[in-house]
C-alpha positions as MATLAB code, in Angstrom:
seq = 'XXXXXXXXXXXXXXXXXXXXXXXXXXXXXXXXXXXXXXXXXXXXXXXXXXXXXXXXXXXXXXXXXXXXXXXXXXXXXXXXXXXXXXXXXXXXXXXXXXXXXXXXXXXXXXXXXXXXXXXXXXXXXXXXXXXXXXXXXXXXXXXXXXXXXXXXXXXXXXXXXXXXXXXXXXXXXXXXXXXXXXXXXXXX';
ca = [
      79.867  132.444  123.448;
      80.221  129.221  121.300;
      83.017  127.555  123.859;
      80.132  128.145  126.056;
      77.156  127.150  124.847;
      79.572  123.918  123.204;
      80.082  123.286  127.258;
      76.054  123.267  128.415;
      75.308  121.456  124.972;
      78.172  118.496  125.933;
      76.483  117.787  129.193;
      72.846  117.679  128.249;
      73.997  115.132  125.659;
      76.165  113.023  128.129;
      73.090  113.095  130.444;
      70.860  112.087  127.913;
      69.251  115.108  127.346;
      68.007  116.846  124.168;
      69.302  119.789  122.373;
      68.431  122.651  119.683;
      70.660  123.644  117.650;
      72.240  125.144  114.398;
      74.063  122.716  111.655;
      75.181  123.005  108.269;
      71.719  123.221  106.996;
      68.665  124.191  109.630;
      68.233  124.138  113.133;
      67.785  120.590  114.383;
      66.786  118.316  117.344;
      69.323  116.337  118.661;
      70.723  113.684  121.326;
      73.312  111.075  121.832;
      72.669  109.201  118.295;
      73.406  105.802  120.861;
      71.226  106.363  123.373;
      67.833  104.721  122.793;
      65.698  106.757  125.634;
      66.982  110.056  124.270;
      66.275  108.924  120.871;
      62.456  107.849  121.381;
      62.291  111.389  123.263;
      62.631  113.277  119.721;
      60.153  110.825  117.999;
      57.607  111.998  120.789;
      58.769  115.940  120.839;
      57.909  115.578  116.872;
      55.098  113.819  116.930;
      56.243  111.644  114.512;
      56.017  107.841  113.790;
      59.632  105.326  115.098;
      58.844  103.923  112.100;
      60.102  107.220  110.025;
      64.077  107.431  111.173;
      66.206  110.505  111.669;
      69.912  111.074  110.280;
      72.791  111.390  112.514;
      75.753  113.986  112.293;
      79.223  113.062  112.455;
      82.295  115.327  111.755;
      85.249  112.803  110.445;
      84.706  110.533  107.880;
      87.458  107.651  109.184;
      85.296  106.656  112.150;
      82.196  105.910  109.917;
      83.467  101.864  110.011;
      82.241  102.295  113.601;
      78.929  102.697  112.604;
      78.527  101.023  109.507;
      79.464   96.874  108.885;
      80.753   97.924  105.527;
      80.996  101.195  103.578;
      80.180  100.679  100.039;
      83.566  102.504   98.131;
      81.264  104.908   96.188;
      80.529  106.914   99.440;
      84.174  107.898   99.849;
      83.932  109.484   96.150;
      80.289  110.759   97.401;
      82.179  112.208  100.872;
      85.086  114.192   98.969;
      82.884  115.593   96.000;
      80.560  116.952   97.987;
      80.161  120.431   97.971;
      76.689  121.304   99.802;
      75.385  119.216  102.798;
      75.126  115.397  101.807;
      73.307  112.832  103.961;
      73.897  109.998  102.215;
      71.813  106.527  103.953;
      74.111  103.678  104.301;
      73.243   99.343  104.801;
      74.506   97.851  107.802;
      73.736  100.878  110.811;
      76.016   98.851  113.921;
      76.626  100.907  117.389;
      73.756  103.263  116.967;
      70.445  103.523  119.295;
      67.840  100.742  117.627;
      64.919  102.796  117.259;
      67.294  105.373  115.201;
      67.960  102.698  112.394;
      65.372  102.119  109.524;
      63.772   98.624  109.425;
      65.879   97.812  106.724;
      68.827   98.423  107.978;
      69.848  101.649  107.529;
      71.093  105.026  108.242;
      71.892  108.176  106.902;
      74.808  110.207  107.410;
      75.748  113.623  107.009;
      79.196  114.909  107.681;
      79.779  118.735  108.710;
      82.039  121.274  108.330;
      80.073  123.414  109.969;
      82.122  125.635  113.523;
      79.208  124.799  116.026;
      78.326  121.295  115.248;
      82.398  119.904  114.256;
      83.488  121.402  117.462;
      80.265  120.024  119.500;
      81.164  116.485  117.323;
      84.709  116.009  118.202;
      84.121  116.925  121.774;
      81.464  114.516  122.334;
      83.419  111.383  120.079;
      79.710  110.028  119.075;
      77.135  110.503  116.331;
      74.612  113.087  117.095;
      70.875  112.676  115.581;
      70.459  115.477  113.609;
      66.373  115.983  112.835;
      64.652  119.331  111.371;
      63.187  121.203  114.429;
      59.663  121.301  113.973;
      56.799  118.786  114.397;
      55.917  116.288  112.258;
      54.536  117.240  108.844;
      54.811  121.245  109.329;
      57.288  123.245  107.224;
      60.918  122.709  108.878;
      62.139  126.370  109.999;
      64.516  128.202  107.373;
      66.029  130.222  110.708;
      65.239  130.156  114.417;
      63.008  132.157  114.828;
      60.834  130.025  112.717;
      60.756  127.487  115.462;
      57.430  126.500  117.206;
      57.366  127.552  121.419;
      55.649  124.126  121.642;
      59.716  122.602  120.030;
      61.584  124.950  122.498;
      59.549  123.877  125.884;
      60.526  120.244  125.036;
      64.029  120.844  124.320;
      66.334  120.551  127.588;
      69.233  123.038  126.059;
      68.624  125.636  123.549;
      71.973  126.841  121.770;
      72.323  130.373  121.913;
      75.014  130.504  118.708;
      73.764  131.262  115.587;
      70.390  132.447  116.610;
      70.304  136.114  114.836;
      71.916  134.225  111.634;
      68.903  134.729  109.701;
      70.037  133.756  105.955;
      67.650  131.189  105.213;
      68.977  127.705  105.245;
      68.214  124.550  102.515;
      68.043  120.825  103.757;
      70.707  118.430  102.594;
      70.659  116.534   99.553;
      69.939  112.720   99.880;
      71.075  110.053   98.413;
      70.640  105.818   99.025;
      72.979  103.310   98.578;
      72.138   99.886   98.305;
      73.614   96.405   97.455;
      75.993   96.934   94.645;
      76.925  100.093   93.960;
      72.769  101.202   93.663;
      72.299  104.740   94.171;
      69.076  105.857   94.371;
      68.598  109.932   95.024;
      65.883  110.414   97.253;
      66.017  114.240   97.576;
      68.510  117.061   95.498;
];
């Protein structure tokens, strides 16, 4: 079922489309992480400001000089610690859809370990946005069958894996880094 639903989740994304789906924390939202239109679809299926951005998913830490002009050596320390899900937000976003990047620059990253999303990750060779599947400002679902109707009409491909896993899932930690060596923790 997962080669499967990995095979209708590939093409939606390399058409542009949107997706639902399970990650190493909760269900998420997601599109091609470079491809602008897709992107501004999520901010409108959310209901939620361009202003406020999203995280992407990748699954191998050596392409992350793709997307970033220079990764501050803390994060590789950060990367191999890490024993929970860690987004960690990064200076110097490069490659990724505009209107994904905060005005300052930057964007947060989370790698995964998890079966779905590494497999769905190295298939695809891009960042995927990775946002909590509810609208803006309402609790983010635990499990999927916490997830609004009004998120699953908007979706074009709903993932089928993982859907009767109902042990309640946690957001990643977050943590900032800035100009020399800061770290700022914005969320355990």
């Amino acid at each position: 079922m997962m080669t499967e639903d990995i095979k209708k989740a590939l093409e939606v994304l390399k058409s542009g489309g949107i997706i639902l789906y399970p990650t190493d924390t909760i269900w998420g939202i997601g599109c091609d992480a470079t491809n602008e239109t897709a992107v501004q679809r999520i901010y409108q299926i959310k209901k939620r400001a361009d202003t406020k951005s999203m995280l992407v998913l990748m699954e191998n830490p050596a392409l992350l000089d793709r997307y970033i002009d220079e990764v501050p050596e803390i994060a590789w320390d950060l990367i191999d610690v890490a024993t929970t899900p860690l987004t960690v937000i990064y200076p110097g976003a490069k490659n990724l859809a505009k209107n994904l990047v905060a005005d300052d620059g930057s964007i947060g990253i989370r790698f995964t370990k998890e079966a779905f999303t590494s497999q769905l990750l190295q298939r695809f060779r891009r960042p995927i946005v990775s946002t909590s599947a509810n609208i803006s400002g309402e609790k983010s679902p635990a499990v999927f069958a916490e997830i609004s109707e009004e998120i699953k009409k908007q979706v074009d491909y709903i993932v089928e894996y993982r859907q009767d896993d109902n042990a309640p899932a946690q957001p990643s930690s977050i943590i900032k880094l800035g100009a020399g060596g800061r770290i700022e923790i914005i969320r355990k």
